[in-house]
Each structure stands twice: as structure tokens, then as C-alpha cells.
C-alpha positions as CSV (number, residue, x, y, z in Angstrom):
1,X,0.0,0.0,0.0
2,X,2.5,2.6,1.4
3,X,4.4,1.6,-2.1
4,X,1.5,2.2,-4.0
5,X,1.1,5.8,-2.8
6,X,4.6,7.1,-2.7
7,X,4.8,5.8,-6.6
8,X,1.3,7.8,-7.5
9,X,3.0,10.7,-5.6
10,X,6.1,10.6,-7.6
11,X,4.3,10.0,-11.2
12,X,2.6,13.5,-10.4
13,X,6.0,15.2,-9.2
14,X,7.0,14.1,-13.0
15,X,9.6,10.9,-11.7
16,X,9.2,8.5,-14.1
17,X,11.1,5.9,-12.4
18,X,9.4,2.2,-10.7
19,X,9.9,1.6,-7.1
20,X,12.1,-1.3,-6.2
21,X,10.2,-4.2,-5.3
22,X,12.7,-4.9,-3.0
23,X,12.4,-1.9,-1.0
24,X,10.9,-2.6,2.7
25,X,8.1,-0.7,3.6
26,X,10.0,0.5,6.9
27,X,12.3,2.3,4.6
28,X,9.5,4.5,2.8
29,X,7.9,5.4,5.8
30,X,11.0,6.4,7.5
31,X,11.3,8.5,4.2
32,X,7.8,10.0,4.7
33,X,8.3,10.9,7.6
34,X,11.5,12.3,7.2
35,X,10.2,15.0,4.3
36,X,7.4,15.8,6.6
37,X,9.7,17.1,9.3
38,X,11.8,19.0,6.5
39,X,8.8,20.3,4.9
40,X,7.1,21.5,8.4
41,X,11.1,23.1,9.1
42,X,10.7,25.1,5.8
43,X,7.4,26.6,6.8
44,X,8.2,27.3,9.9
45,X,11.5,29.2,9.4
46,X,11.1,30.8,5.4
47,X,7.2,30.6,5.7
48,X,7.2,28.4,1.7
49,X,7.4,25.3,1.2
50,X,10.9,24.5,1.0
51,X,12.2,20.8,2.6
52,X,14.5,22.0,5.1
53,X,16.9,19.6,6.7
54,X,18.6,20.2,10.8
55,X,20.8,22.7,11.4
56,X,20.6,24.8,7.8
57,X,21.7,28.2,7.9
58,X,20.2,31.1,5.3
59,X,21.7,34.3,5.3
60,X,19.6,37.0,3.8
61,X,16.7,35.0,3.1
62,X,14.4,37.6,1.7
63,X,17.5,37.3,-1.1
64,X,16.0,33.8,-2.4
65,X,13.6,33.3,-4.8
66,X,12.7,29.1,-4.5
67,X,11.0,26.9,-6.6
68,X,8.5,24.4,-5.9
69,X,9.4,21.0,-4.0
70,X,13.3,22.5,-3.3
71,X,15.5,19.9,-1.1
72,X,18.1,21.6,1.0
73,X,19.8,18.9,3.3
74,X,21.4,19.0,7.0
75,X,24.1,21.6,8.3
76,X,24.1,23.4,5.1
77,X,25.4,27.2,4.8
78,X,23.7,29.6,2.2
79,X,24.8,33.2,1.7
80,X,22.1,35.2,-0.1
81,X,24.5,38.2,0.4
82,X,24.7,38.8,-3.4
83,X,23.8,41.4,-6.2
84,X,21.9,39.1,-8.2
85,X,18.7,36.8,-6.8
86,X,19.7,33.3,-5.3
87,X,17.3,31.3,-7.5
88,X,16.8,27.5,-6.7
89,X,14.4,26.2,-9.5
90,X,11.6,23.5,-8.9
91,X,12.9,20.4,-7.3
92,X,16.3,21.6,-6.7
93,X,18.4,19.5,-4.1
94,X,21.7,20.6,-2.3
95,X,23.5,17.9,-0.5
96,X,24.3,17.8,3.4
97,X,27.1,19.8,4.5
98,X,27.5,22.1,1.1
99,X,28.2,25.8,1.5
100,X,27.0,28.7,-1.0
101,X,29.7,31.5,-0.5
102,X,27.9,34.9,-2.8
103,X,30.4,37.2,-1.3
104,X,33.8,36.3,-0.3
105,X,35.2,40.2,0.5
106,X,33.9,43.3,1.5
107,X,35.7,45.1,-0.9
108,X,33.4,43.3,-4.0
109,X,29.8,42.8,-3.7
110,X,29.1,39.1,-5.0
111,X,26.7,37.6,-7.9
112,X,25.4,34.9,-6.3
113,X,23.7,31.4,-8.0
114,X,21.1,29.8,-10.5
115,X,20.5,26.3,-10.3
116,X,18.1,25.3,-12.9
117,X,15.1,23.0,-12.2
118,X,15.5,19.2,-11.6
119,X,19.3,19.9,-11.1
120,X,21.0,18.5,-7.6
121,X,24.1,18.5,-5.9
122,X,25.6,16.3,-3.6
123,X,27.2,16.1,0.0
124,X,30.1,18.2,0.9
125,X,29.9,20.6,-2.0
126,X,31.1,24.3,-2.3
127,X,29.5,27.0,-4.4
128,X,32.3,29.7,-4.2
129,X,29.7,32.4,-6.1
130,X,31.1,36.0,-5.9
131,X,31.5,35.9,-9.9
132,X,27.9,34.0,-10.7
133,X,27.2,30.6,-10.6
134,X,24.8,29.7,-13.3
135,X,23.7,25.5,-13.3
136,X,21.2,24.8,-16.1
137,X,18.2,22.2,-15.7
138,X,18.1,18.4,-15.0
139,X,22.1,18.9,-13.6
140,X,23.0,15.9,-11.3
141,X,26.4,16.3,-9.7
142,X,27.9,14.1,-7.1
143,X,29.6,15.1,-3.5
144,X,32.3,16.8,-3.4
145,X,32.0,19.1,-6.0
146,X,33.6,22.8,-5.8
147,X,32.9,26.4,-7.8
148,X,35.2,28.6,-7.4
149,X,33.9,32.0,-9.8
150,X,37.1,34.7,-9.4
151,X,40.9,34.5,-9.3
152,X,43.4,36.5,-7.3
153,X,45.1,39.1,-9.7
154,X,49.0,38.5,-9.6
155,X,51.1,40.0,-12.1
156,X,51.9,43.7,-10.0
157,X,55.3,42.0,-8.6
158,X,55.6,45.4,-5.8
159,X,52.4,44.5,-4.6
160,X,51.2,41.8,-2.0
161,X,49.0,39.1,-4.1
162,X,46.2,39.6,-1.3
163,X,46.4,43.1,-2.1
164,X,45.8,43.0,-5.5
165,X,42.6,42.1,-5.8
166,X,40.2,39.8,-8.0
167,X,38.9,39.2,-10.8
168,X,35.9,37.2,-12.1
169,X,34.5,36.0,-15.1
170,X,31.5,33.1,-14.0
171,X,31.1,29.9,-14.6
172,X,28.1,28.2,-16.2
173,X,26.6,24.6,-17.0
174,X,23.9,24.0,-19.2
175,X,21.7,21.4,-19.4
176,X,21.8,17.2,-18.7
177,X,24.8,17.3,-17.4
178,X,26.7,14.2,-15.1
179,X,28.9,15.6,-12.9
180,X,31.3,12.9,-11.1
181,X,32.7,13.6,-7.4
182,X,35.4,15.7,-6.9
183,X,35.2,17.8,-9.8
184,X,36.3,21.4,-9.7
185,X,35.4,24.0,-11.6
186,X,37.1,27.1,-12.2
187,X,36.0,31.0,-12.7
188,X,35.5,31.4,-16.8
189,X,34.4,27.9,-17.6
190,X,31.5,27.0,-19.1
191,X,30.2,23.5,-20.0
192,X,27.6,22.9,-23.0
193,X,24.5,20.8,-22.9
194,X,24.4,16.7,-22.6
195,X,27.9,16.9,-21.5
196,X,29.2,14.3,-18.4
197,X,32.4,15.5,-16.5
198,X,34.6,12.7,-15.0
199,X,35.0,12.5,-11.5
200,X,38.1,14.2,-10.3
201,X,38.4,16.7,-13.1
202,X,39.6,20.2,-12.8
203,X,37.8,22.3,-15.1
204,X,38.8,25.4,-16.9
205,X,38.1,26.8,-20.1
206,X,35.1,25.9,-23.0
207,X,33.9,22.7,-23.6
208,X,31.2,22.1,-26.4
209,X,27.5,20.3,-25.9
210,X,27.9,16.7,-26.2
211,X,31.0,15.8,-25.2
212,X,32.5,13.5,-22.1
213,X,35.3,15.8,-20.0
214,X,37.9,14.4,-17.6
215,X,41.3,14.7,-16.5
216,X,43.6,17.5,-14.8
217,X,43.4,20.1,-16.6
218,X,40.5,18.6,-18.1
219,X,39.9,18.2,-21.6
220,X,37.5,16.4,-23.8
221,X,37.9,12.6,-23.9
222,X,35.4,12.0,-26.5
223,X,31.9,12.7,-28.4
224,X,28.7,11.9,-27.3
225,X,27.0,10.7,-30.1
């Protein structure tokens, strides 16, 4: 029965996957019960109806425009200091433990983040976001993962590095993208469409839709086709 329901729920969220068999009714309604408490966390502290997991942390709320059925797990940071909206599209998901960083000085007012609908990120993951973050829809990344949008500016040799500044160009993902663990991405990147980025990879640079990406630096390993 309990199966029954959770699948007729998800068919109407728009998951198209089947249930395990296998899976013990125990384990759905700890999961039931489990998005209740997040969801009744959500109302109560942003007053929407955002799944809020223990212990999350949101600076500057008023900053964040969310979509519908947004996950945001346990002890998570976000930093809605930022010059731009933080927008989290419909059924976004950040991962336990992640932090969004919008503003990393006082001296330079950050961007901030989009993450598209349908995209999600997993445990352990930093959004450094003072140049913009921008994550198309139906991204799925694993933990791990790291943005970091602006570089130091180095090349006045009479002056500190730390007191020269930054600089920042972005960094933006399009759509159906993998994402492996580990990955880093660097400020001025930008990843095209149907693209799926080995675990590990340190990302800087263009990379075209369609293509598999790995290695350090990364490059592209092969077509998609």
C-alpha cells in the first residue's frame, strides 16, 4: 500500500522511475516521515514550502527566490548576500554539509547562484559564487564538488598578491549534465548541454554540448553521439 502511494505521488512530481520491489516498507515510511519534518522546518523558518533539513543556515533570506518541492539537506550554509537573486528552481536539491559563499570580501559585492530545475548536488559541495554561478536544468552532480567564480590578480610584482585584488568571469553549466565527485570547476568555464564531466576533473576553459570531460586540466575525452 505505502508503495503504491509514494509511486502515484512521484508520477505527479513528474519521476518516471518504478519503485524497487525490493524496497521494505520501513524504509518508505522512515522516508515519509523524514520530508514531513523538513517540509514543516521550511514553513516554519522561510514561511514556503521549502524541505529544510537540521541545522541549515540562510543568510539574507528575503534574497532567495525558491522553486516548488526544493530539497536543502542537514548543516548546510547559504549566503544570499549577493547582487543578483539566489534562485533554486523547482525540485532543486543541495547535499548535506555544502556551502553557497555569494560574497567572499567586503571590498566586491558578489553575484550569487542559478540552479536550474530538476538539477542537484551532492554532500560536501562548495558553491564559491562571488562571480555567478549559473547550473542549467536536469544537472545531477555528485559530492564533493567545488565552484570557485574569481581568481586572485597576480602579475603587480611590488604589490602583496592579497592586495591585488580579484577578478571574475562566471562559470556556467547548461543542461543534462553528469557531474562525477570531486570535480572542480574554475572561474570562466563553461560546460555545453548533454555533457558528463569525470570524477576528479579540474575544469577550466570551453567545452562544447555533447561531449565526455575528464582529467587535470580537463579536456575532452570523447563525443557523445
Amino acid at each position: 500500500m505505502l508503495k503504491k502511494t509514494l509511486q502515484k505521488i512521484l508520477h505527479k512530481k513528474g519521476k518516471t522511475y518504478e519503485i524497487d520491489s525490493n524496497i521494505p516498507d520501513g524504509l518508505i515510511l522512515y522516508t515519509f516521515q523524514t520530508r514531513l519534518f523538513m517540509l514543516l522546518r521550511g514553513i516554519l523558518f522561510l514561511r514556503k514550502k521549502v524541505f529544510l533539513g537540521a541545522d541549515v543556515k540562510i543568510r539574507n533570506k528575503s534574497n532567495f527566490a525558491f522553486g516548488s518541492n526544493v530539497t536543502i539537506e542537514a548543516h548546510t550554509i547559504l549566503d544570499g548576500y549577493a547582487s543578483n537573486k539566489i534562485i533554486l528552481g523547482d525540485n532543486a536539491k543541495i547535499g548535506m554539509y555544502s556551502k553557497l559563499l555569494s560574497t567572499s570580501h567586503l571590498a566586491t559585492y558578489g553575484k550569487g547562484m542559478t540552479m536550474g530545475n530538476n538539477s542537484a548536488v551532492g554532500d560536501f559541495c562548495h558553491f564559491g559564487a562571488p562571480g555567478g554561478i549559473t547550473i542549467g536544468n536536469d544537472v545531477i552532480m555528485g559530492s564533493f564538488v567545488s565552484f570557485h567564480s574569481e581568481n586572485h590578480n597576480f602579475r603587480d610584482t611590488s604589490k602583496l598578491i592579497r592586495e591585488q585584488g580579484v577578478n571574475s568571469k562566471g562559470i556556467i553549466l547548461g543542461n543534462n549534465i553528469w557531474v562525477g565527485a570531486r570535480v572542480t570547476f574554475l572561474d570562466g568555464c563553461q560546460i555545453g548541454d548533454n555533457c558528463v564531466v569525470a570524477a576528479g576533473a579540474v575544469v577550466n576553459g570551453i567545452f562544447p554540448a555533447n561531449s565526455v570531460i575528464g582529467g587535470v586540466p580537463a579536456k575532452v575525452i570523447k563525443a557523445i553521439v
